[in-house]
VEXRO-523966 format. One record per residue (C-alpha): y, z, x; residue in three letters. Coordinates in nm, 3 decimals. Each point is the difference from the previous one (the first is absolute). Example, Ala and Ser with C-alpha at 12.3 -4.5 7.8 and 13.67 -1.06 7.14 Angstrom:
// VEXRO-523966
<yy: -0.450&zz: 0.780&xx: 1.230&rest: Ala>
<yy: 0.344&zz: -0.066&xx: 0.137&rest: Ser>
//
This chain:
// VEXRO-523966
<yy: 6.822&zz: 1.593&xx: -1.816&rest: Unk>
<yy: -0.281&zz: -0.038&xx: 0.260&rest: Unk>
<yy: -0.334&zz: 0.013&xx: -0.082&rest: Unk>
<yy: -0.261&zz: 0.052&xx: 0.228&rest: Unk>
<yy: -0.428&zz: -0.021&xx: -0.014&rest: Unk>
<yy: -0.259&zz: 0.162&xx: 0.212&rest: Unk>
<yy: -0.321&zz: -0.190&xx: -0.026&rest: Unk>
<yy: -0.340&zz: 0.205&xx: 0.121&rest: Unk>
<yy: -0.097&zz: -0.132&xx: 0.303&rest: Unk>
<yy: -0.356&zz: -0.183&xx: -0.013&rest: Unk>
<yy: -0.229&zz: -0.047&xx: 0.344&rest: Unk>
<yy: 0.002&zz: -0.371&xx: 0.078&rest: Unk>
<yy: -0.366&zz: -0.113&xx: 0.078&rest: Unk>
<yy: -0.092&zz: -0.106&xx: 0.296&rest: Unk>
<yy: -0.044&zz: -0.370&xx: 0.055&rest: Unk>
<yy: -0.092&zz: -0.211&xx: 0.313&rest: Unk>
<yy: 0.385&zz: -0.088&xx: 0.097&rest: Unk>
<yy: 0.032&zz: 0.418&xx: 0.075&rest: Unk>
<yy: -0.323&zz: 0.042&xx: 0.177&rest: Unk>
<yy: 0.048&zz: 0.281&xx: 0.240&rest: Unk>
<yy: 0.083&zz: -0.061&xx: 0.354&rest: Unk>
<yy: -0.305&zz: -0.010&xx: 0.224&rest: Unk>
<yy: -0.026&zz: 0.160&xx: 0.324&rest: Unk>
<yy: -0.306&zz: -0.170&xx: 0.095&rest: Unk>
<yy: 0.042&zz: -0.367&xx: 0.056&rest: Unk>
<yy: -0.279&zz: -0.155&xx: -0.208&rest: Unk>
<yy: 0.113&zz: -0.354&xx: -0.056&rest: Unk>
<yy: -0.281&zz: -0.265&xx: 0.062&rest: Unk>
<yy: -0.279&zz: 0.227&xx: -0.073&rest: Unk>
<yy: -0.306&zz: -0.085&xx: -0.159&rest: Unk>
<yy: -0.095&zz: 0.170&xx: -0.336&rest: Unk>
<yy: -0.275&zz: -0.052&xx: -0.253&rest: Unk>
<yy: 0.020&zz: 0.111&xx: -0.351&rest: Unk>
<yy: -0.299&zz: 0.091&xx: -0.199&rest: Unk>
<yy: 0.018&zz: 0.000&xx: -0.375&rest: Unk>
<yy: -0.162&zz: -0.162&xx: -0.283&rest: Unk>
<yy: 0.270&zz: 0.025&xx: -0.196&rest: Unk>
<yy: 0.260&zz: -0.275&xx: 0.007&rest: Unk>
<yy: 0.270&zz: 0.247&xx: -0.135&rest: Unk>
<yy: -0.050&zz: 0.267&xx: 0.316&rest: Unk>
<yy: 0.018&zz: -0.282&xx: 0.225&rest: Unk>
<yy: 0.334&zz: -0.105&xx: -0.176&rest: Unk>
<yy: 0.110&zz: 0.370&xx: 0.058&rest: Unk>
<yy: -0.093&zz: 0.022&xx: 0.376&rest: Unk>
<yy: 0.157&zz: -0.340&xx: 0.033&rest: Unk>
<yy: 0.342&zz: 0.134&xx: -0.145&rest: Unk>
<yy: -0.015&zz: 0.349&xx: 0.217&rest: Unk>
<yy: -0.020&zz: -0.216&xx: 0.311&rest: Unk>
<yy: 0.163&zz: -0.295&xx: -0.009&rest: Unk>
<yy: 0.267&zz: -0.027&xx: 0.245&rest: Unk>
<yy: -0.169&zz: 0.160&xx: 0.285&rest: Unk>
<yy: -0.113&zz: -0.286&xx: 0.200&rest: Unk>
<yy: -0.310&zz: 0.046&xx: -0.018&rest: Unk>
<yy: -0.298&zz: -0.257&xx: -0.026&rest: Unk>
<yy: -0.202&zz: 0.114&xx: -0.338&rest: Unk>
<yy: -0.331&zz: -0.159&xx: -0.106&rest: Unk>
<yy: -0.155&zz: 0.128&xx: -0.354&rest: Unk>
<yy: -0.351&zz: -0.009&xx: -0.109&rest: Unk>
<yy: -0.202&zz: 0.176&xx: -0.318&rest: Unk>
<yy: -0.293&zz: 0.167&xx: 0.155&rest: Unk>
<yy: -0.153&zz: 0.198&xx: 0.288&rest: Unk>
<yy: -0.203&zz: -0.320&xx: 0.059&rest: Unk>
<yy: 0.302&zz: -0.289&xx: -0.035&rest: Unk>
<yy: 0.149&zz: 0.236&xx: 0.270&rest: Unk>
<yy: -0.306&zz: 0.000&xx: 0.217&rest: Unk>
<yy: -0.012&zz: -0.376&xx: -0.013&rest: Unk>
<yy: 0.381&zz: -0.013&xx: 0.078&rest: Unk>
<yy: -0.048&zz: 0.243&xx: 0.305&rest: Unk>
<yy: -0.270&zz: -0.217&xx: 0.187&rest: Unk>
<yy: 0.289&zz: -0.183&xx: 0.206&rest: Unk>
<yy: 0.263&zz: 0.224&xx: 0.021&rest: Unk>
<yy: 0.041&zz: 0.387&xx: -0.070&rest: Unk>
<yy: 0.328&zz: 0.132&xx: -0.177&rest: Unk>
<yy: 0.189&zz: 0.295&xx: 0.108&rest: Unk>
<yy: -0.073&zz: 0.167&xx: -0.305&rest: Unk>
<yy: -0.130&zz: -0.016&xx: -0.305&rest: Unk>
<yy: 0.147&zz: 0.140&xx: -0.343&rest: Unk>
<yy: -0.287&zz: -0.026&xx: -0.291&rest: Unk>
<yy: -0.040&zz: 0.123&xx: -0.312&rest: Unk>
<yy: -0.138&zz: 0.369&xx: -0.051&rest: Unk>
<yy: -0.188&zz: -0.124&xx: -0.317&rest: Unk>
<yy: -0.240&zz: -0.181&xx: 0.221&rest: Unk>
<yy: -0.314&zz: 0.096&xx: 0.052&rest: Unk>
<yy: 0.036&zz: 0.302&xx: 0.313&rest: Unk>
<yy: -0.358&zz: -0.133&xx: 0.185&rest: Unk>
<yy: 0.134&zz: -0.365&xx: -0.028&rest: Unk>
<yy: 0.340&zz: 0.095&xx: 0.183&rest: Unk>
<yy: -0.147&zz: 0.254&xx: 0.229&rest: Unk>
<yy: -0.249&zz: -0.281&xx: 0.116&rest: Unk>
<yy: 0.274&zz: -0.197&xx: 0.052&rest: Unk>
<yy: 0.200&zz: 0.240&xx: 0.187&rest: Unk>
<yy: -0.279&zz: 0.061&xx: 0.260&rest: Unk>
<yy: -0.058&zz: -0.396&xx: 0.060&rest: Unk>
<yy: 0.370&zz: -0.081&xx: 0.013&rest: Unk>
<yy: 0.056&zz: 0.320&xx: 0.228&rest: Unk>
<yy: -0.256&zz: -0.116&xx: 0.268&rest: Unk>
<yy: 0.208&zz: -0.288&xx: 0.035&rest: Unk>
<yy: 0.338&zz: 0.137&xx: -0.009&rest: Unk>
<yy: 0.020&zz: 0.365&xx: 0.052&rest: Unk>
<yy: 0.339&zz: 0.041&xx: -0.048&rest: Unk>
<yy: 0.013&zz: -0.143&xx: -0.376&rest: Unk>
<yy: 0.115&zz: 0.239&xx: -0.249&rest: Unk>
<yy: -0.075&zz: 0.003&xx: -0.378&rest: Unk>
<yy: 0.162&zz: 0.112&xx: -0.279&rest: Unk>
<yy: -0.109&zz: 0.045&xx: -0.316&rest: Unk>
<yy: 0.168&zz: -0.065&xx: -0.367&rest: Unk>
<yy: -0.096&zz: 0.316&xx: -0.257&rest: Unk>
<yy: 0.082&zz: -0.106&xx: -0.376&rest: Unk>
<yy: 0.068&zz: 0.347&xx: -0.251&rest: Unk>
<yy: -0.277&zz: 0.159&xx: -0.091&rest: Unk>
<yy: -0.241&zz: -0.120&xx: 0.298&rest: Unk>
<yy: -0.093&zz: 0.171&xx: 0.291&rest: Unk>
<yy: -0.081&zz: -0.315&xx: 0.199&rest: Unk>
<yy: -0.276&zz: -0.020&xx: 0.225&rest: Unk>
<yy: 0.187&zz: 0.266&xx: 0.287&rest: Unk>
<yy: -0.077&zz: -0.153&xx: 0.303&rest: Unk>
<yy: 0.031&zz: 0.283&xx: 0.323&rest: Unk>
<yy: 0.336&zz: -0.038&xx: 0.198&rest: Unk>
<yy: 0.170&zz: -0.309&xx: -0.271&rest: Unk>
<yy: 0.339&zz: 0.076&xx: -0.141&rest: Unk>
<yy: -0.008&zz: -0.016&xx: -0.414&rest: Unk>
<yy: 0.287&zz: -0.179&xx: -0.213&rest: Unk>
<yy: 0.052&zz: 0.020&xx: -0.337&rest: Unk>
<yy: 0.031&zz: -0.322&xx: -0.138&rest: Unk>
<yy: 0.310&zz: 0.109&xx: -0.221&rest: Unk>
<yy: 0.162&zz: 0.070&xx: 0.394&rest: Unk>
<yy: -0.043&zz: -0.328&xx: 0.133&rest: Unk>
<yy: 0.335&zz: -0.134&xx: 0.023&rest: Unk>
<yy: 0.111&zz: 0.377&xx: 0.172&rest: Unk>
<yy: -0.228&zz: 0.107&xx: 0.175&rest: Unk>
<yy: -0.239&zz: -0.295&xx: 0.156&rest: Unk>
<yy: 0.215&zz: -0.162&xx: 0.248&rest: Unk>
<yy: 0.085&zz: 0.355&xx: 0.188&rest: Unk>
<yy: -0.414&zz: 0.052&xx: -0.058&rest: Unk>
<yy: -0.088&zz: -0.341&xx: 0.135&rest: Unk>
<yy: 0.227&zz: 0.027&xx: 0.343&rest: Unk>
<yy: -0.078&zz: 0.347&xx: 0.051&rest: Unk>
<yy: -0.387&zz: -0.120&xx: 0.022&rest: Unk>
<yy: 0.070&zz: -0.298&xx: 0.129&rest: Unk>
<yy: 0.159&zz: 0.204&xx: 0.322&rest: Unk>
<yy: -0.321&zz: 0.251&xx: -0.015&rest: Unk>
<yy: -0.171&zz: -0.323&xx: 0.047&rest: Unk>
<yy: 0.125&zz: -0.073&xx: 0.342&rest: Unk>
//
């Protein structure tokens, strides 16, 4: 007598030991997350750990101003809940610096975020997929 079971298949999330290989060699970069929220910066923490990459976190479009006056990151993922003047405003001062720096911005369900021309949108429940391919693809638009 043999007796044998065929269990459904279930997608494995994905989690930061199978990131995605990366094309774009982006170790040592220089990011700065913008988000109030402790729990976002948690998420975008998770999504990119184990790329290499040098990652400073503030709260606000100001904090990040302040942050910015020595050195410039390479780009800059913020939260699409904040305020759209505040974050275009500090677009256009960080890009007169740094032209190359990229941003990318964090929707949350039901929000349209602020839509900033030419910035690649993320849902947050796509972090752990989707923003380290986003973040190297901009960071090599960036250069």
């Amino acid at each position: 007598v043999s007796l044998t079971l065929q269990l459904p298949t279930a997608r494995r999330p994905v989690v930061a030991d199978t990131l995605p290989v990366l094309d774009v060699p982006i170790s040592g970069c220089q990011v700065l997350v913008v988000a109030p929220e402790r729990d976002l910066r948690h998420r975008v923490r998770l999504a990119i750990r184990g790329l290499d990459l040098l990652v400073d976190y503030v709260s606000s479009p100001d904090a990040a101003e302040r942050h910015c006056q020595d050195s410039v990151p390479k780009a800059v993922i913020y939260d699409g809940s904040l305020d759209g003047q505040r974050i275009e405003a500090l677009q256009a001062s960080l890009q007169s610096d740094e032209p190359g720096l990229r941003f990318i911005e964090i929707a949350r369900p039901g929000q349209g975020g602020n839509g900033l021309p030419g910035v690649p949108k993320l849902g947050i429940e796509s972090l752990m997929g989707h923003l380290p391919v986003a973040l190297a693809t901009e960071l090599a638009r960036g250069r």
